[in-house]
C-alpha positions as CSV (number, residue, x, y, z in Angstrom):
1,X,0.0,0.0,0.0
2,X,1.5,3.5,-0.9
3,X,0.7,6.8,0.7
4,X,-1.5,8.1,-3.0
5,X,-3.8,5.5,-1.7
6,X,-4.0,5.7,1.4
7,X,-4.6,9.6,0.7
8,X,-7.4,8.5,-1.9
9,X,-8.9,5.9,1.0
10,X,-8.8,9.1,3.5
11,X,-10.5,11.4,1.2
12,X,-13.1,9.3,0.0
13,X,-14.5,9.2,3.7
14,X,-13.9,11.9,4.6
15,X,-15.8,13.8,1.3
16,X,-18.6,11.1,2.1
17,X,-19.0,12.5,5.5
18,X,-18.9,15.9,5.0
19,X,-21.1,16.1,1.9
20,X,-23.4,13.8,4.1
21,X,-23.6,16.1,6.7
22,X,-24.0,19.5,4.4
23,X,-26.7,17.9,2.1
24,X,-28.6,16.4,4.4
25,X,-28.8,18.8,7.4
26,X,-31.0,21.2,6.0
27,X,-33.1,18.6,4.0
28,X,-34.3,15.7,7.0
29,X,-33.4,17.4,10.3
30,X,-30.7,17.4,12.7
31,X,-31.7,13.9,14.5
32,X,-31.8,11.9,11.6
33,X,-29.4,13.6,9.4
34,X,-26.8,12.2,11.8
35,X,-28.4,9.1,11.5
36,X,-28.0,8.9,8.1
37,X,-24.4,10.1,8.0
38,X,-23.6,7.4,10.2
39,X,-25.1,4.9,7.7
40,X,-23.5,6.6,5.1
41,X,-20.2,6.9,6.7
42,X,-19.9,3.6,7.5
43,X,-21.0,2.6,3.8
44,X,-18.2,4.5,2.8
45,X,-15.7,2.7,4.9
46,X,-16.4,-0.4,3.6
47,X,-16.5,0.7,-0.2
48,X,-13.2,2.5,-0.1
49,X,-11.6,-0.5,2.1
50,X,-13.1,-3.4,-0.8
51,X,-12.0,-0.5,-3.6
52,X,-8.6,-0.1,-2.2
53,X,-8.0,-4.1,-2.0
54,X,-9.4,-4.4,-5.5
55,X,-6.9,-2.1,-7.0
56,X,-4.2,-3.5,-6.3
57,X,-1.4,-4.2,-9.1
58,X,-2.2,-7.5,-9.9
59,X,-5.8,-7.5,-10.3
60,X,-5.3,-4.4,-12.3
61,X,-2.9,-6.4,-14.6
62,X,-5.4,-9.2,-14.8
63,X,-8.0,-6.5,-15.9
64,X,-6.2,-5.0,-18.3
65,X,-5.0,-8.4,-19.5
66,X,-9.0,-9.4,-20.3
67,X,-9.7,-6.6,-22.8
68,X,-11.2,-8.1,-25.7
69,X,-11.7,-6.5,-29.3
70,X,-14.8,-6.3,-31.2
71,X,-14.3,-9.9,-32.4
72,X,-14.2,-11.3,-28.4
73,X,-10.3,-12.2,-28.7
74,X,-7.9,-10.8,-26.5
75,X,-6.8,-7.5,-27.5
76,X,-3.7,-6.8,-25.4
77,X,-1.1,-8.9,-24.0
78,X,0.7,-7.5,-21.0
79,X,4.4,-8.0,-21.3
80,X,6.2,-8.9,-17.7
81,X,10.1,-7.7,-17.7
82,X,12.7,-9.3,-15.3
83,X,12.3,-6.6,-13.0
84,X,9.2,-7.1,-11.8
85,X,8.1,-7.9,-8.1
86,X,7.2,-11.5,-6.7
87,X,3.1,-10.8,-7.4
88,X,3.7,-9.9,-10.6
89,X,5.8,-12.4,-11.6
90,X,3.4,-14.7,-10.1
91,X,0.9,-13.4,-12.1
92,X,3.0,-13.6,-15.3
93,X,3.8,-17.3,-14.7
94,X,0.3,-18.5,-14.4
95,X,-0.9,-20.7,-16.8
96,X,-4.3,-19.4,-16.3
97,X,-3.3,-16.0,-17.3
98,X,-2.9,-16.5,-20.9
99,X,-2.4,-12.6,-21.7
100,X,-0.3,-12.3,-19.7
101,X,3.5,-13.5,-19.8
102,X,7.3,-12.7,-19.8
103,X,8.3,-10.5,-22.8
104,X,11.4,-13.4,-23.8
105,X,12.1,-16.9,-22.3
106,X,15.2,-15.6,-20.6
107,X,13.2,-13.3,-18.7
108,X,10.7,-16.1,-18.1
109,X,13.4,-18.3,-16.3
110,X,14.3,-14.8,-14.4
111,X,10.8,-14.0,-13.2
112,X,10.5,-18.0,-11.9
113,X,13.6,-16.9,-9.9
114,X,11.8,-13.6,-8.1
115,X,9.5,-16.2,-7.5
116,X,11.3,-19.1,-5.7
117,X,13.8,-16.0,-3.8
118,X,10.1,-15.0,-2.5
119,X,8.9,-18.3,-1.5
């Protein structure tokens, strides 16, 4: 986890709250506009914690590896480099992830390497 989304987890409950509280004040009352920003804040918690463990870097690689054309083939084919991290590579060696994949052999034999180091 970096410190952009942690920032982006922070400011998505805290915008919920406060546009909760400034929208719904005047509308319902005092009583059960706190009410309702305590629903709404806590539905905001959970979203942005499910969100934030959603986008992480491999799921995003996985999305972007599914993008089909207008024909329902693959359309892109992520390429992995030798440099990449343990759940990357992971990803990149899985036989079930057939767009995704190291860009030579050589750097397929280097990525099984991050791999073992990381087991």
């Amino acid at each position: 986890m970096n410190w952009k989304l942690i920032l982006s987890i922070l400011s998505s409950i805290n915008g919920g709250l406060i546009t909760g509280a400034a929208l719904f004040n005047p509308l319902i009352g005092q009583s059960a506009s706190l009410k309702v920003i305590s629903v709404l804040g806590i539905c905001q918690i959970i979203v942005s914690s499910i969100n934030s463990n959603l986008s992480t870097l491999v799921n995003t690689v996985k999305s972007v590896a599914a993008v089909t054309g207008d024909d329902g083939k693959p359309a892109i084919r992520v390429g992995v480099n030798s440099n990449a991290g343990p759940a990357l590579a992971t990803v990149a060696l899985d036989p079930a992830q057939q767009n995704v994949g190291a860009t030579t052999p050589e750097v397929r034999e280097a990525l099984k390497e991050v791999v073992k180091a990381a087991s």
